[in-house]
C-alpha positions as CSV (number, residue, x, y, z in Angstrom):
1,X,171.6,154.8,258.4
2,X,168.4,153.0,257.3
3,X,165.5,155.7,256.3
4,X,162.6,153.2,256.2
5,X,160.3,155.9,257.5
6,X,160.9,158.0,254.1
7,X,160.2,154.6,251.3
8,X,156.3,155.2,251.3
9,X,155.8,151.9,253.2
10,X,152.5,150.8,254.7
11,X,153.4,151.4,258.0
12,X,155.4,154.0,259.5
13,X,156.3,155.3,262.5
14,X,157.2,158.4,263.8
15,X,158.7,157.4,266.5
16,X,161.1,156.0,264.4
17,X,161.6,158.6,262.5
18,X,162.3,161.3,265.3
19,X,165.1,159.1,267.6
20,X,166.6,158.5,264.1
21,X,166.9,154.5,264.8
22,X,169.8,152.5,262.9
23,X,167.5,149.3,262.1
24,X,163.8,149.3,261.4
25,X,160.9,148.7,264.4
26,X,160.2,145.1,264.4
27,X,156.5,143.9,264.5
28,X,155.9,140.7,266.0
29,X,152.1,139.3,265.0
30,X,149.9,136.1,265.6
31,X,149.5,134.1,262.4
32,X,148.1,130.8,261.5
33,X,149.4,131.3,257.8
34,X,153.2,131.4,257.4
35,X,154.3,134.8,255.5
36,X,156.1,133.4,251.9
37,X,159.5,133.1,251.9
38,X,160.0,133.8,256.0
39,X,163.1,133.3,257.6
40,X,162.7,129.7,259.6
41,X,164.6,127.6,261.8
42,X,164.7,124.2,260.5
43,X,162.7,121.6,263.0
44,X,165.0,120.1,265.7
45,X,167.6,122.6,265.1
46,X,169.0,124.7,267.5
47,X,168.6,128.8,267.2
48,X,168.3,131.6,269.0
49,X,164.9,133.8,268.8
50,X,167.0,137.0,268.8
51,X,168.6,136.1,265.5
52,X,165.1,136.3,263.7
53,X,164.5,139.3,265.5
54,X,167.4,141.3,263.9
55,X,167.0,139.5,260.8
56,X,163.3,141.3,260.6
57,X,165.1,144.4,262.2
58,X,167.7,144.3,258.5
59,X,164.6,143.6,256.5
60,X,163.6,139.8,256.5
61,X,160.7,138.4,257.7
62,X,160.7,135.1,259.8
63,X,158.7,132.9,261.4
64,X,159.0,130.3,264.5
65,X,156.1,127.8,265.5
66,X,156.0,125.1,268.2
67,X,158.2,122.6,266.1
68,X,161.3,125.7,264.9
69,X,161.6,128.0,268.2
70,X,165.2,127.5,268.2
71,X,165.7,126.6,272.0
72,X,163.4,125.7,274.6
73,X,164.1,129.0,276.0
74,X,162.7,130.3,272.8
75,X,159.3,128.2,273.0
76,X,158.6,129.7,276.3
77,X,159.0,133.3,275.3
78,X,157.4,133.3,272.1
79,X,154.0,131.8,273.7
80,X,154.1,127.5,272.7
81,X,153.6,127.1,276.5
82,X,156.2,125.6,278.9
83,X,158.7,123.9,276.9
84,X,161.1,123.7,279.9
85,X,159.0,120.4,280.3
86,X,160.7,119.2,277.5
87,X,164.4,120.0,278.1
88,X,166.1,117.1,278.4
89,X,166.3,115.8,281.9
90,X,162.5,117.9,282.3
91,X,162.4,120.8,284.3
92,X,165.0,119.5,286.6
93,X,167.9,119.1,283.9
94,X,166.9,123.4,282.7
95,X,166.7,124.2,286.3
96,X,170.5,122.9,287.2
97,X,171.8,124.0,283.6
98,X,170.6,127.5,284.4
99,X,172.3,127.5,287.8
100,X,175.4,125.0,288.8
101,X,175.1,122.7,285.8
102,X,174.1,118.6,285.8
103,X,177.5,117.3,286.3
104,X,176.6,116.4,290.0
105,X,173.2,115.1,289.0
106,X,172.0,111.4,289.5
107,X,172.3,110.4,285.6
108,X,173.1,113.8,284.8
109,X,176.9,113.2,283.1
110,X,175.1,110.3,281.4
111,X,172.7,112.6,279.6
112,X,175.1,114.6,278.7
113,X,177.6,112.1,276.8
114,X,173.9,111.2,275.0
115,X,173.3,115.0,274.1
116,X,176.8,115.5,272.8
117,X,176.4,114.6,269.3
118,X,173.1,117.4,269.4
119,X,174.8,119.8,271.0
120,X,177.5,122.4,270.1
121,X,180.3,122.4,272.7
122,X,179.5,125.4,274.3
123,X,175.9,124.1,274.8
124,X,177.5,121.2,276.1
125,X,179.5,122.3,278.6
126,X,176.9,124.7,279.9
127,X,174.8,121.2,280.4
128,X,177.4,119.8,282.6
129,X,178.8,122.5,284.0
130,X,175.9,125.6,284.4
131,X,175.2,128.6,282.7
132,X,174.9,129.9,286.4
133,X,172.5,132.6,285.8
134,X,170.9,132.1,289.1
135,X,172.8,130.4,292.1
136,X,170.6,127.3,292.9
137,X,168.4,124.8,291.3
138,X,166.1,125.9,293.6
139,X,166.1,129.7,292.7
140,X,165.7,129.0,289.3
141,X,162.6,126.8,289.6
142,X,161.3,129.9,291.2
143,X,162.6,132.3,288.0
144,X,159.6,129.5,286.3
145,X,157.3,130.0,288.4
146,X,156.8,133.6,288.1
147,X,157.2,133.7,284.2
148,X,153.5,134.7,282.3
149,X,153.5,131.4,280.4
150,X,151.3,131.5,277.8
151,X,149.8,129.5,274.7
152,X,148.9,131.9,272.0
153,X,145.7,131.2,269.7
154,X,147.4,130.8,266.8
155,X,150.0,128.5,264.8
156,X,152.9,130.7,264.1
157,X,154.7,133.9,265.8
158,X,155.4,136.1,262.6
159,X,158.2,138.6,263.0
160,X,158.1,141.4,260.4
161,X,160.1,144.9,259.6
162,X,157.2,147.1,260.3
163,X,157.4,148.8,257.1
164,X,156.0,145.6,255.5
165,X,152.6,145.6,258.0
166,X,149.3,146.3,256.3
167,X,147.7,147.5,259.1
168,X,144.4,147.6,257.0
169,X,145.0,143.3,257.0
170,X,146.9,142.9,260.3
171,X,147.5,144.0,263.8
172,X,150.9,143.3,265.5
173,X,150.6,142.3,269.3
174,X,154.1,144.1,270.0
175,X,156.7,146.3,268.4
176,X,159.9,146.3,269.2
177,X,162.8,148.8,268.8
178,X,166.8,148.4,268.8
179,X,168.3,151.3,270.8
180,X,171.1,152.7,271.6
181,X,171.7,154.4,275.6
182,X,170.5,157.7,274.0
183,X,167.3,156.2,272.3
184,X,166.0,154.1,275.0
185,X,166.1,156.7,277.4
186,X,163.8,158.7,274.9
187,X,161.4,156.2,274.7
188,X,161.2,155.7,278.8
189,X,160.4,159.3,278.5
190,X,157.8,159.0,276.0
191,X,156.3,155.8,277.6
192,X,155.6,157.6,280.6
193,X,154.9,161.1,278.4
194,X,151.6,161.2,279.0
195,X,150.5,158.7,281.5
196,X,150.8,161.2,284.6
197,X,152.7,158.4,286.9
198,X,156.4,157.6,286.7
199,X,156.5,153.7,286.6
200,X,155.8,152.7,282.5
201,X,158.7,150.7,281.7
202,X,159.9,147.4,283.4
203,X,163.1,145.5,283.3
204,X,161.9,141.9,283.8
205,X,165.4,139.4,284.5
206,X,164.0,136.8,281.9
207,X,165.6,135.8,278.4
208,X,166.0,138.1,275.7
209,X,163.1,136.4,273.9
210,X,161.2,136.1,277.0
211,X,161.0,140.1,277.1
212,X,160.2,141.1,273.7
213,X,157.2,137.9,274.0
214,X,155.5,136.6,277.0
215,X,155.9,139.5,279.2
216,X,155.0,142.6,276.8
217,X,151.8,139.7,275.8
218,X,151.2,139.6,279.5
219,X,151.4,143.5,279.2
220,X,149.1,144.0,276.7
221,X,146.2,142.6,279.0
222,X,146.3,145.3,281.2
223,X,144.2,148.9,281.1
224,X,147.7,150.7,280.9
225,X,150.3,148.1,279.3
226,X,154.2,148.9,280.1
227,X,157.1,148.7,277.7
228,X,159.1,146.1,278.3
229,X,162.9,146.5,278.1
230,X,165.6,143.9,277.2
231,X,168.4,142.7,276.5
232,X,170.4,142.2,279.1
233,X,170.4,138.4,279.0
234,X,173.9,138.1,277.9
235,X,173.8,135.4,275.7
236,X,171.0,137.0,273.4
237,X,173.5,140.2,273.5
238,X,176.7,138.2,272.3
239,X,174.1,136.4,269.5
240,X,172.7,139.8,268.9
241,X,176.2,141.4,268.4
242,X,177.3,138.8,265.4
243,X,173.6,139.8,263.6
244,X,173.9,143.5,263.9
245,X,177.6,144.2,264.7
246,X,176.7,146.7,267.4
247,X,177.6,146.7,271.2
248,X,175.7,149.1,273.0
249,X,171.6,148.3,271.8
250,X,168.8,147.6,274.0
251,X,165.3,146.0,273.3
252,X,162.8,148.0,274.0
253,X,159.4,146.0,273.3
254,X,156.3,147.5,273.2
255,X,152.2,146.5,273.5
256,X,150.8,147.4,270.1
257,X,148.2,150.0,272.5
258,X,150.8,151.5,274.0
259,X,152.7,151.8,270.8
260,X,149.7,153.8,269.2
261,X,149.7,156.2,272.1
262,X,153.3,156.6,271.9
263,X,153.4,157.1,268.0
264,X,150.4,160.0,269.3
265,X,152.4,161.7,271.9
266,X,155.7,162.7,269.4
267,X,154.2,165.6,267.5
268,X,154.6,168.5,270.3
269,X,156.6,166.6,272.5
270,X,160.4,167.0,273.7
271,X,161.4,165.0,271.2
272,X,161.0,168.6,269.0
273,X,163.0,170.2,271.5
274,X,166.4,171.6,271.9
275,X,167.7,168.9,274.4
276,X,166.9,165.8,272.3
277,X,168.3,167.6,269.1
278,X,171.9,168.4,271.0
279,X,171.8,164.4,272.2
280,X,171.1,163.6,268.0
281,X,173.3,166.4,266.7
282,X,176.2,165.2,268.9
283,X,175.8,161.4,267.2
């Protein structure tokens, strides 16, 4: 088990340290200066977000901006705005690829035979054939709708092990933990530890990206931010799974405000008590 919290780093957390986590917090920060040798997709090239995620959860830093998100998916939850415009076949072509595929679209089989050479075949077949996330076109041009699109002020979204933050230099917007069943329900408990209401953490349906991005950003606007918990878009989990070899984890992404108050709330809390220590003990 990684002991990051022990190595002396810049910054630590206790959180961290007290649910005993397998893979180091991952800070994600605004940057218009790319971090040296950062993990990067290479431009036009397909990728998920979630792999540079984990990579910065083992240790690596990486880096996506507007031109190496990985998928348009990707753009949209790390802040470049509404790349869905940019999908082939626009909105319309993501809308019936998220839903009952393009196959029965006016030119849609067409595209496809164009995209082929671009596309892995899995990525091809969901094109013609659906992903079918949601049940209709229409449906999923509503999932757009209500996403927090957003445009972020800076060049690059920087993903870092939070070990390696100087907090003195930077300021992460979110931080986001890999947890187990037994973890993330400690840190539902300690998001809501001292709030005095019962409703702290939301389960957005949105890509795995989408949750530990846009909607912990949109989050961080608010007087009393909520953690944001994700993974359950199942393609993130199966790209997840061949990164960090694990079944059961969880995203749990959270504003860097209501990170602090978190990381405050540890010392004293059940976390030092007998019925967390029986859930660790029996690990």
């Amino acid at each position: 088990m990684n002991n990051f919290a022990d190595k002396g780093t810049l910054m630590e957390s206790q959180i961290a340290r007290a649910v005993r986590l397998k893979y180091e917090p991952v800070a994600l920060l605004w940057s218009d200066d790319k971090p040296d040798g950062a993990m990067q997709f290479s431009e036009g090239k397909w990728g998920c977000v979630m792999w540079l995620v984990a990579s910065a959860a083992k240790g690596r830093t990486s880096v996506a901006d507007i031109k190496t998100f990985g998928c348009f998916g990707g753009g949209v939850g790390l802040g470049f705005g509404n790349q869905y415009k940019n999908f082939p076949g626009g909105e319309e072509g993501f809308c019936h690829f998220l839903s009952s595929g393009n196959a029965s679209r006016p030119g849609g089989v067409a595209a496809a035979e164009q995209l082929k050479p671009f596309m892995t075949k899995e990525s091809h077949e969901n094109f013609l054939n659906g992903e079918r996330y949601i049940n209709t076109p229409e449906n999923v041009r509503k999932f757009i709708d209500a996403l927090p699109m957003t445009e972020i002020p800076a060049k690059y979204v920087v993903f870092k092990p939070l070990s390696a933050v100087d907090p003195s230099k930077e300021k992460p917007q979110t931080i986001i933990f890999f947890v187990d069943p037994d973890q993330f329900s400690a840190l539902t408990v300690l998001a809501n530890y001292g709030r005095g209401d019962n409703e702290n953490v939301i389960i957005p349906y949105a890509a795995g990206c989408q949750v530990i991005g846009i909607y912990p950003y949109r989050e961080a606007k608010s007087d009393r931010p909520r953690a944001v918990a994700g993974l359950t878009d199942l393609s993130a989990r199966l790209y997840v799974r061949k990164q960090l070899g694990e079944t059961n984890f969880m995203t749990f992404a959270v504003p860097f405000a209501l990170f602090e108050e978190m990381e405050n709330n540890v010392s004293g809390s059940f976390l030092e008590r007998h019925t967390w220590q029986a859930l660790l003990a029996s690990k």
